[in-house]
C-alpha positions in Angstrom: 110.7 87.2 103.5 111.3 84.7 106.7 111.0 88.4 109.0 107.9 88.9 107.6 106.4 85.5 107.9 107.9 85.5 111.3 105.6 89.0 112.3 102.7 88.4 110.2 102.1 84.5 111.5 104.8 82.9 114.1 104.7 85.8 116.3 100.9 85.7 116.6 100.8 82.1 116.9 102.9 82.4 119.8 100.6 84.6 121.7 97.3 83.4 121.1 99.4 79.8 122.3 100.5 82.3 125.4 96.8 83.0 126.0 95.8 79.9 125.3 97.8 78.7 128.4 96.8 81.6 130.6 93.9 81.9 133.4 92.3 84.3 134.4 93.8 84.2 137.3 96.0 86.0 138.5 94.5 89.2 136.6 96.5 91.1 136.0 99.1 88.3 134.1 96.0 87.3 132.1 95.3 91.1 131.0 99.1 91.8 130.2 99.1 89.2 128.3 95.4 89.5 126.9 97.1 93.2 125.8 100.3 91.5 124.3 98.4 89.3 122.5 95.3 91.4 121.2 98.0 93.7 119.9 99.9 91.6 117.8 97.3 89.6 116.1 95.5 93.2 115.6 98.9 94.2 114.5 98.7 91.2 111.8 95.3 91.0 111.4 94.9 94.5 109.9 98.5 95.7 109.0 100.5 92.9 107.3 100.5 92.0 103.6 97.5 89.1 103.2 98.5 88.8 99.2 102.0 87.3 100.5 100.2 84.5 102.7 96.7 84.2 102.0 93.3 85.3 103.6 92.1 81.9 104.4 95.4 82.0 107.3 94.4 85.5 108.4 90.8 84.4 109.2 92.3 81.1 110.8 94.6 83.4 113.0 91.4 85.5 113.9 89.8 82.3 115.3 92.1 81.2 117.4 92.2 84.8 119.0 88.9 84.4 119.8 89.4 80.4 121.1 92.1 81.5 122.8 90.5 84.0 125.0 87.4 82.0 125.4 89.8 79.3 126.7 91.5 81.2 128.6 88.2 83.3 130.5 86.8 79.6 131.6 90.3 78.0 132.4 90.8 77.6 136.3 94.2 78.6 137.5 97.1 76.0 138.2 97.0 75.2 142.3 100.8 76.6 142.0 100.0 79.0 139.7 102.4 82.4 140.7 101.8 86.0 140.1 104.1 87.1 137.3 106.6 89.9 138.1 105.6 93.5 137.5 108.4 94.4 134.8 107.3 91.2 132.9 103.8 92.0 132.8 104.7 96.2 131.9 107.3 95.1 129.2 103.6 92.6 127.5 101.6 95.5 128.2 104.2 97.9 126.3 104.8 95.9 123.8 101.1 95.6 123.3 100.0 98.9 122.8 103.3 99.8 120.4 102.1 97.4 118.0 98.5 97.8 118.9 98.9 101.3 117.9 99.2 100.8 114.3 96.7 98.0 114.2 94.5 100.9 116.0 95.8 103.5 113.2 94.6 101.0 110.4 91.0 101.3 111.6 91.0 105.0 112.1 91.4 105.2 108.2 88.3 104.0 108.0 87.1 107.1 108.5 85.8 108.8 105.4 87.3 112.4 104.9 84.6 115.1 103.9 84.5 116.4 100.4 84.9 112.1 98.6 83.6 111.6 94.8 81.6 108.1 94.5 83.3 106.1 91.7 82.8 103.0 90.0 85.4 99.6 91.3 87.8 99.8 87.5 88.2 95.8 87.8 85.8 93.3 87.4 85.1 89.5 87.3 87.3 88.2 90.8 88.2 89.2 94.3 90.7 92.6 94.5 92.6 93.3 98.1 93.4 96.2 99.0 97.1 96.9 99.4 97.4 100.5 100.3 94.3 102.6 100.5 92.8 104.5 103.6 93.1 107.6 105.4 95.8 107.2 107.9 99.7 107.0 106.8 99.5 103.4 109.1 96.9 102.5 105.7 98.3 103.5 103.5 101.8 104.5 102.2 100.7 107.3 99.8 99.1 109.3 103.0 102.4 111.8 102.6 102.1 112.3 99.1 100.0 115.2 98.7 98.0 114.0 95.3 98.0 110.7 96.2 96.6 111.4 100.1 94.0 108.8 99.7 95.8 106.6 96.8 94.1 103.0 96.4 96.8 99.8 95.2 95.1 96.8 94.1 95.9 93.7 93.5 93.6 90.5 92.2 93.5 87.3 94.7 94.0 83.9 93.2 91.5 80.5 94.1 94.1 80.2 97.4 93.6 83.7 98.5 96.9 84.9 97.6 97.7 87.6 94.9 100.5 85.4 93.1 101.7 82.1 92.6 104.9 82.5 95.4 105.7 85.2 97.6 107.7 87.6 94.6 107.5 85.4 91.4 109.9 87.2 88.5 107.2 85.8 86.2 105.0 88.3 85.7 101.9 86.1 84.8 102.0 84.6 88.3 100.1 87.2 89.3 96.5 87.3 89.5 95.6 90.7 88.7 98.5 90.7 85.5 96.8 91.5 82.4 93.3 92.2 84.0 91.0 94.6 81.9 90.9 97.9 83.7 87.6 99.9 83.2 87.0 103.7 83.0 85.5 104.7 86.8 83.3 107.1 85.8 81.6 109.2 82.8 84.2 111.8 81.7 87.2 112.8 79.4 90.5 111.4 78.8 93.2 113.9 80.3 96.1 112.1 79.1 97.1 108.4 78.0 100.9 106.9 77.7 101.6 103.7 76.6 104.9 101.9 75.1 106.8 102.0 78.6 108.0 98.5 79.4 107.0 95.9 82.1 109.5 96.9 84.6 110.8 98.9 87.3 110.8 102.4 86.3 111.8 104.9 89.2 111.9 107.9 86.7 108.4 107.4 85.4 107.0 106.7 88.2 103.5 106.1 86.6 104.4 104.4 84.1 101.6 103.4 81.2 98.6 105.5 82.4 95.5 107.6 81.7 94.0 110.7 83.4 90.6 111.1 83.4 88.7 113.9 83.8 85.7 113.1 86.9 83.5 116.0 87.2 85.8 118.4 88.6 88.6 115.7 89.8 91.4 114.0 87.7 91.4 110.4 88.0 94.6 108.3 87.3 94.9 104.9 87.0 98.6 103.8 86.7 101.4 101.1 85.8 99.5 99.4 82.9 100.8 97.1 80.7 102.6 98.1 77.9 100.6 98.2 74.2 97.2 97.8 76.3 96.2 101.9 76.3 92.8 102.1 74.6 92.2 105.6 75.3 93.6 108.7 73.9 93.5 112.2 74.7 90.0 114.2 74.2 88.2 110.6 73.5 84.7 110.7 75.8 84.8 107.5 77.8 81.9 106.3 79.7 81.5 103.9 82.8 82.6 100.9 82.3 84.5 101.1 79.1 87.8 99.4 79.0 91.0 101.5 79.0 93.8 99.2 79.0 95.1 96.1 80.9 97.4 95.8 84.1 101.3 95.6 83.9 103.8 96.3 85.9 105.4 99.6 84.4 106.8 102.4 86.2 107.6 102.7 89.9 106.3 99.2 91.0 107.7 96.3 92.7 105.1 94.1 90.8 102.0 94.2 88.9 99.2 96.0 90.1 96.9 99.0 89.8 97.3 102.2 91.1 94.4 104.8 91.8 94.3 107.9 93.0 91.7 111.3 92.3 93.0 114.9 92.8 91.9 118.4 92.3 94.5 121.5 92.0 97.3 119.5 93.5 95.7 118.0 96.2 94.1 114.7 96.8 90.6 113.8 96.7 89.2 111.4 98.4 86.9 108.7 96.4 84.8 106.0 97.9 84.3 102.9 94.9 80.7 102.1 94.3 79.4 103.5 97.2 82.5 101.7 99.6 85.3 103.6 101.1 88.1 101.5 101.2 91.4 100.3 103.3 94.3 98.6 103.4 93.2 94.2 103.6 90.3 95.0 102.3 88.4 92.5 99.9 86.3 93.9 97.2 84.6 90.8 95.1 83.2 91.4 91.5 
């Protein structure tokens, strides 16, 4: 995990202390490094797993990116302040718009793809992050999978902001969302239901405990439920808001949490949540 805590909050650090530093003058070192730094905070801002380190740092790391460039705009120059050297300031600006790029790709899936069925949020009572969910491949990681194009992973967010007690607990009540009710999202019929699959790793049945509902004209699946928690059964009519079964952690998953996804003949529909399309970091409170 030290990698990832060293690209999600060290690295950033580092260049909004970079900007901090820097004038305004000379320009253009100030905007190579205004373009290093906007990149990598955007990079960690909108790409990197928030459940690992909690959203009260992310909005911290906003601020000072803001600070920093305020500070920066109104800072007068050093009397011997020198003009950095053109490969410096192209190898900033490079590096800015590489990472940038992703960043940039998380907020193009916030577009909302024609044709999405309005559902209701399946979790209730607490504050749900977004893992995977969006429209791009840089939002989320299902993008490729053609039923799960616009696939939603949820996880619950403890009173620190975080989704578990630890960065990857074995116990698998450290995590918030474990053992959360989940509801039915809509008014419809119960495509299929499996249950007795056990609270592990499964890279065989991928979805593990589940149940398929019938949406109007979509099936809905919510996936990787907790094992003896399946309330519904095939053919039962299940309306808004009726509990289906609990979280777990069964099939293909590194740790609890709920999968969603809506599809149609073998391809996937998109589906905005109580009127809210949704993306990877984002907070949905209940």
């Amino acid at each position: 995990m030290l990698p990832l805590f060293l690209l999600t909050v060290f690295l950033p650090l580092i260049v909004i202390a970079t900007l901090w530093r820097r004038a305004r003058r000379p320009t253009g070192a100030w905007i190579a490094t205004l373009i290093l730094a906007a990149g990598v905070v955007g990079f960690s801002v909108l790409v990197a797993p928030w459940g690992m380190f909690g959203l009260p740092l992310r909005y911290a790391l906003i601020v000072l990116f803001i600070a920093a460039v305020v500070r920066s705009l109104r800072r007068e120059p050093a009397p011997d302040a020198r003009q950095e050297s053109p490969l410096r300031a192209l190898v900033k600006v490079m590096l800015g718009i590489t990472v940038g790029g992703v960043a940039i790709g998380v907020l193009r899936g916030h577009a909302v793809p024609p044709g999405a069925i309005d559902l209701s949020f399946p979790l209730r009572d607490g504050a749900y992050l977004i893992g995977h969910g969006g429209s791009t491949s840089a939002s989320n990681m299902h993008h490729s999978h053609p039923t799960q194009k616009y696939a939603l992973d949820i996880m619950k967010l403890n009173a620190a902001g975080m989704r578990a007690r630890g960065i990857y607990p074995a116990e698998l009540r450290s995590y918030a969302i474990y053992n959360a009710t989940v509801s039915s999202p809509c008014d419809g019929v119960v495509r299929a239901a499996v249950d007795g699959l056990p609270d592990r790793r499964d890279e065989k049945r991928l979805a593990g405990n589940h149940v398929v509902l019938r949406c109007g004209d979509a099936d809905v699946w919510l996936a990787h439920l907790q094992r003896g928690s399946v309330l519904a059964r095939p053919g039962m009519q299940v309306r808004t808001g009726q509990p289906l079964g609990r979280v777990g952690n069964s099939g293909n998953t590194t740790e609890p949490h709920l999968h969603v996804h809506a599809e149609r003949n073998g391809a996937g529909v998109p589906a905005t949540f109580n009127g809210e399309w949704l993306v990877r970091n984002d907070v949905v409170r209940r």
